[in-house]
Each structure stands twice: as structure tokens, then as C-alpha cells.
C-alpha positions as CSV (number, residue, x, y, z in Angstrom):
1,X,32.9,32.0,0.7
2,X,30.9,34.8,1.3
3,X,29.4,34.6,-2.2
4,X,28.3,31.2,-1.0
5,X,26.8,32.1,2.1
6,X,25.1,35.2,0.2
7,X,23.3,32.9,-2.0
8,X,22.5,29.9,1.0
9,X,20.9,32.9,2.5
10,X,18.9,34.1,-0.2
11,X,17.7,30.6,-1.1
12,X,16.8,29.3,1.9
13,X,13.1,31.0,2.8
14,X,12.6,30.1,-1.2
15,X,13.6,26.1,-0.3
16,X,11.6,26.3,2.8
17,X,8.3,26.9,1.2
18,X,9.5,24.1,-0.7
19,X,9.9,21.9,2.4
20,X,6.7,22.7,3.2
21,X,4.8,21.4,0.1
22,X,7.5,18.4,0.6
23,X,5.3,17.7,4.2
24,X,2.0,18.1,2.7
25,X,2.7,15.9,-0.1
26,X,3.9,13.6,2.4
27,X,1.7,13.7,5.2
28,X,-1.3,13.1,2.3
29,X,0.5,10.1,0.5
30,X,0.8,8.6,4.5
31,X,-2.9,8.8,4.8
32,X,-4.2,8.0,1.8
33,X,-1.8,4.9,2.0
34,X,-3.2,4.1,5.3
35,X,-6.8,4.2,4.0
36,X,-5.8,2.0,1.0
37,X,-3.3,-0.3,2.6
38,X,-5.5,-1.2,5.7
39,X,-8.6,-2.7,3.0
40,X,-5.9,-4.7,1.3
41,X,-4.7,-6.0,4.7
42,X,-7.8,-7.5,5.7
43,X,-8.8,-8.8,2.3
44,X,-5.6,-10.7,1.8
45,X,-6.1,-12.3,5.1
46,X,-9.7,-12.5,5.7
47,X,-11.2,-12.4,1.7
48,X,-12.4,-14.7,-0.3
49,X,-10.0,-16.7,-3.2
50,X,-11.0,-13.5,-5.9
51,X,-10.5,-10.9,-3.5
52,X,-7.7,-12.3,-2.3
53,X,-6.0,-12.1,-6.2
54,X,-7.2,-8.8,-6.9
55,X,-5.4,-7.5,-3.8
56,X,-2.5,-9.3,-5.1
57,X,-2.4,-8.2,-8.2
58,X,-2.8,-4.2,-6.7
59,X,0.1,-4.8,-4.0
60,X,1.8,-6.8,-7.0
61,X,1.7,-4.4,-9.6
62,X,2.8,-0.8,-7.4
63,X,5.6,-3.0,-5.5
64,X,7.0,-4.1,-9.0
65,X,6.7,-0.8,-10.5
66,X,9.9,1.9,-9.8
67,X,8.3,5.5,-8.8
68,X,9.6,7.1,-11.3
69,X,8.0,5.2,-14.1
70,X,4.1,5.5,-11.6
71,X,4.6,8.8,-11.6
72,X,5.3,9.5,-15.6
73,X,2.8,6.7,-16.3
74,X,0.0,8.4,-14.0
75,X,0.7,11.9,-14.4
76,X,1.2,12.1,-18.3
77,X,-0.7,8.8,-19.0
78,X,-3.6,8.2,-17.1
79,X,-4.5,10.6,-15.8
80,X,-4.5,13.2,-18.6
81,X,-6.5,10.1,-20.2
82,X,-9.1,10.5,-17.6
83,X,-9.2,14.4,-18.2
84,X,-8.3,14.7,-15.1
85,X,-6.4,18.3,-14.9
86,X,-4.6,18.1,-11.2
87,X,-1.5,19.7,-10.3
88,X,1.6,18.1,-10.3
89,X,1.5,18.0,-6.3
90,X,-0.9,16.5,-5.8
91,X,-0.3,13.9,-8.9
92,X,2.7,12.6,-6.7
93,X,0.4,12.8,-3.7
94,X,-1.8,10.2,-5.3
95,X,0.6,8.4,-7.0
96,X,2.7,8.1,-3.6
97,X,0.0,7.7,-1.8
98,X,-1.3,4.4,-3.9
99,X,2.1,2.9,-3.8
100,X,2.4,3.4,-0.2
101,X,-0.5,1.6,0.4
102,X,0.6,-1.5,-1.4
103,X,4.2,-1.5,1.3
104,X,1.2,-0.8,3.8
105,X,-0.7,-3.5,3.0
106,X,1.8,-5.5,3.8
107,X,2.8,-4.2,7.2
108,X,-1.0,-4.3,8.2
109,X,-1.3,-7.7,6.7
110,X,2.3,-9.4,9.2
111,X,0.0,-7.6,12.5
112,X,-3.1,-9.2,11.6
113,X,-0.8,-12.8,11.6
114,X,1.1,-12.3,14.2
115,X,-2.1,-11.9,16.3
116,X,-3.9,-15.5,17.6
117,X,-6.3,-16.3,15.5
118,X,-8.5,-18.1,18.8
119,X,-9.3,-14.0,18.8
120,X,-11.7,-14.4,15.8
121,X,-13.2,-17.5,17.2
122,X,-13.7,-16.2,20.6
123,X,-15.6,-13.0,18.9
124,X,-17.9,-15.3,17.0
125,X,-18.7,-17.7,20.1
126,X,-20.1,-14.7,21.3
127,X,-22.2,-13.8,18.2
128,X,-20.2,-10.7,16.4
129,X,-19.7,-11.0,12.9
130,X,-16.5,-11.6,11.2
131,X,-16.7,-7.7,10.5
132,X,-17.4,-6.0,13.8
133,X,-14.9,-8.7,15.0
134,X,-12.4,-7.4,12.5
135,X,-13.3,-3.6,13.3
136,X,-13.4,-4.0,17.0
137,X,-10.8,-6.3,18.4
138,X,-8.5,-7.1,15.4
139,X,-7.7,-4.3,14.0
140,X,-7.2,-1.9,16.9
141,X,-4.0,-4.7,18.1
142,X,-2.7,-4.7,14.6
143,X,-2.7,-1.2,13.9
144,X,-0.6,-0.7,17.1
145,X,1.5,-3.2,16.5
146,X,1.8,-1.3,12.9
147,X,3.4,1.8,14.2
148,X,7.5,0.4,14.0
149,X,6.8,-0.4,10.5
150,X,4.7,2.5,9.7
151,X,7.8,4.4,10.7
152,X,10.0,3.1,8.3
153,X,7.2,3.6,5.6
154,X,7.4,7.4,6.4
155,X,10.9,7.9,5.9
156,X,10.5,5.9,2.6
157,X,8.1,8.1,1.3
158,X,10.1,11.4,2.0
159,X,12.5,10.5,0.6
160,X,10.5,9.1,-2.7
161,X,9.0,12.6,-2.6
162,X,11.9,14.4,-4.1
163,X,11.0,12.6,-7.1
164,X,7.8,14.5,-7.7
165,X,10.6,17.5,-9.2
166,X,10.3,15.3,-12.0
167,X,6.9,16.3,-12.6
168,X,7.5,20.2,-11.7
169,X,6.4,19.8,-8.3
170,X,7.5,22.8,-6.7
171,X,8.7,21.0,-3.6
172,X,12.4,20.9,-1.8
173,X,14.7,19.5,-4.7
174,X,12.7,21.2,-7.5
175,X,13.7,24.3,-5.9
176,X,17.1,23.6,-4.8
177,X,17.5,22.2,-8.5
178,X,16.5,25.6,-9.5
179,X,18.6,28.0,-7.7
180,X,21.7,25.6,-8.3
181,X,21.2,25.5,-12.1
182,X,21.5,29.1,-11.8
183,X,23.8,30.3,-9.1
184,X,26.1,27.2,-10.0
185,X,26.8,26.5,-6.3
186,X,25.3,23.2,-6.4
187,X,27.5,21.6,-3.1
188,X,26.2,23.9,-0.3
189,X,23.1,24.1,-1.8
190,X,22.1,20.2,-2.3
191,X,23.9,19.6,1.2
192,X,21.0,22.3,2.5
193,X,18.8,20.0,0.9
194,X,20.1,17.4,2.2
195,X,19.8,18.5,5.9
196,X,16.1,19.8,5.3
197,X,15.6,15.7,4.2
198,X,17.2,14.8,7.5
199,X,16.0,16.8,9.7
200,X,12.1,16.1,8.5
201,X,13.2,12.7,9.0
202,X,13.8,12.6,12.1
203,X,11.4,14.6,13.5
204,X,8.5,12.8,12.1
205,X,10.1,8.9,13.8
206,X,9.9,11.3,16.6
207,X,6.5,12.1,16.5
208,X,5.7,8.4,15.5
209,X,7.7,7.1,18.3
210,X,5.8,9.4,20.8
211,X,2.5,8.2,19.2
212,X,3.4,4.6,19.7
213,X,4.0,5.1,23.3
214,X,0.7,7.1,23.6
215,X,-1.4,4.0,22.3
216,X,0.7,1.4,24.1
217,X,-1.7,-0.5,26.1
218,X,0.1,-0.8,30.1
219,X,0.1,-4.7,30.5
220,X,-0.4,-5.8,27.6
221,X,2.2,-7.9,26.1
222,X,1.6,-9.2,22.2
């Protein structure tokens, strides 16, 4: 017991800085999905019949695709193809980031339909273009309305992260992995791991929950 506890304390500022590449990797594969996922959105619904198919085929291909195989297909394919020499973080980052913005895409995309479409029309009766229309009055509702399932997103993505070990991402389970395969206490020390998961977890639906209150519009009811 105490030999346990000896090596849970050892290990645990080494897993921390481990938990905090885990949130960077995250936080960028959230944004990056975001700035990916929202273009897809409004090209599926408001493109023409090509762009429509080549979003598609983009949310088609990374939704069909385990992570796994994206990130062994990117990181040792692709992009060492491209000559691209980038670390294995932020690899996953990218790869995590594109596949997130296929799910997003799709999240984005349900907003934009659930809103009424007389929105659109109304904008162009009084002479904005389908774009500013877009920018101004569509997408502000949906991306509110986004937040619930942008939630759920989040916690998919953490938890996707701790696949990046594969890669030799130094992030929480490549370094739990590490000091288990040597210490051989592998319970208490993939349980820590656990919790670290957890508790990330919840405070970022936290945080996302808060923001979601904070851009609530008082009144208005969708």
C-alpha cells in the first residue's frame, strides 16, 4: 500500500504536465473544428449541387474513418509525404481537429434547419445578400442553439485524445502508460488517469454550460 501511494505520488506532477498538453491538444482540435465545421454547415445547406458533394464527401470520408487509422494515415502517411515535420501533438491536434469538424458540421448544419427559413427571405426583402444574411442573422441563432451539441462534441474529443499516445504524444495516457510499464502498478495508476479524464470532463460542460447561459438571448424562444 504504501509502495503504491509512493509511486501515485511520484507520478502524478509527471501525469499532470501530461494533462496539460491533453487540454491544449484539445482546446486546438475544438477550434480548429469549429472553423472547419461552421464552412461545411452553411455549404451543405446554402451551396450549390458541387459544393454541396464536396462537403459530403469531407464529412463522409472523416465520419467513416476510425481515429486511429486518421491518425496513422496522417501522421506516418501524409503528412511525412508533404515533408511536413510536425510534432506528434500537434499531428493529433490537426487530425482531431479535421474530424471534429466533420461531427460539427453536422451540429451547425440541424441549427441552421431548425431555424425558419422566412428569416432568409425577410433579409433579402430588405436588400442583404444571401451572405451578410448568413453572417448577420443566421448564423449568430444557430451557433447558440450549437452550444448543447457542441458540449457533447467536447467530451468526445477528450476522450479521442488519449489516442494521440499512439503517436508518442506525450500527453495523459502516454505518460501513465509509461510509468505503469515500469513501476508495474498499472490499477491505481490508470484509475488516476481515469479521474484526470473525468474531472476535465466535467469542468469543461461546465464552462460550456455557463457560456450557453451567457449568450442566451432573455425572451427569445427558438
Amino acid at each position: 500500500m504504501h509502495e503504491t501511494l509512493d509511486v501515485l505520488m511520484d507520478a502524478l506532477p509527471y501525469v499532470l504536465q501530461g494533462a496539460a498538453v491533453t487540454i491544449v491538444a484539445v482546446i486546438g482540435a475544438m477550434f480548429l473544428g469549429l472553423f472547419i465545421g461552421v464552412p461545411l454547415a452553411v455549404g451543405q445547406v446554402y451551396g450549390g449541387r458541387l459544393i454541396r458533394i464536396l462537403c459530403g464527401l469531407y464529412v463522409w470520408f472523416f465520419r467513416g474513418i476510425p481515429i486511429l487509422v486518421l491518425l496513422f494515415l496522417f501522421y506516418f502517411g501524409l503528412f511525412t509525404l508533404l515533408g511536413l515535420n510536425l510534432s506528434a501533438v500537434v499531428a493529433a491536434t490537426i487530425v482531431l481537429g479535421m474530424t471534429s469538424g466533420a461531427y460539427q458540421s453536422q451540429i451547425f448544419r440541424g441549427s441552421i434547419l431548425s431555424l425558419s427559413r422566412g428569416q432568409l427571405k425577410a433579409a433579402q426583402a430588405l436588400g442583404m445578400s444571401n451572405a451578410m444574411a448568413i453572417r448577420t442573422i443566421i448564423l449568430p441563432q444557430a451557433l447558440r442553439l450549437s452550444i448543447p451539441g457542441w458540449s457533447n462534441e467536447y467530451s468526445i474529443i477528450l476522450k479521442d485524445s488519449a489516442l494521440a499516445f499512439v503517436l508518442g504524444a506525450s500527453e495523459i495516457m502516454a505518460r501513465t502508460h509509461f510509468v505503469a510499464s515500469r513501476t508495474y502498478q498499472h490499477l491505481p495508476l490508470y484509475l488516476t488517469a481515469a479521474v484526470m479524464y473525468f474531472i476535465l470532463t466535467w469542468i469543461g460542460l461546465i464552462l460550456l454550460r455557463s457560456l450557453e447561459k451567457r449568450v442566451r438571448i432573455k425572451g427569445y424562444v427558438h
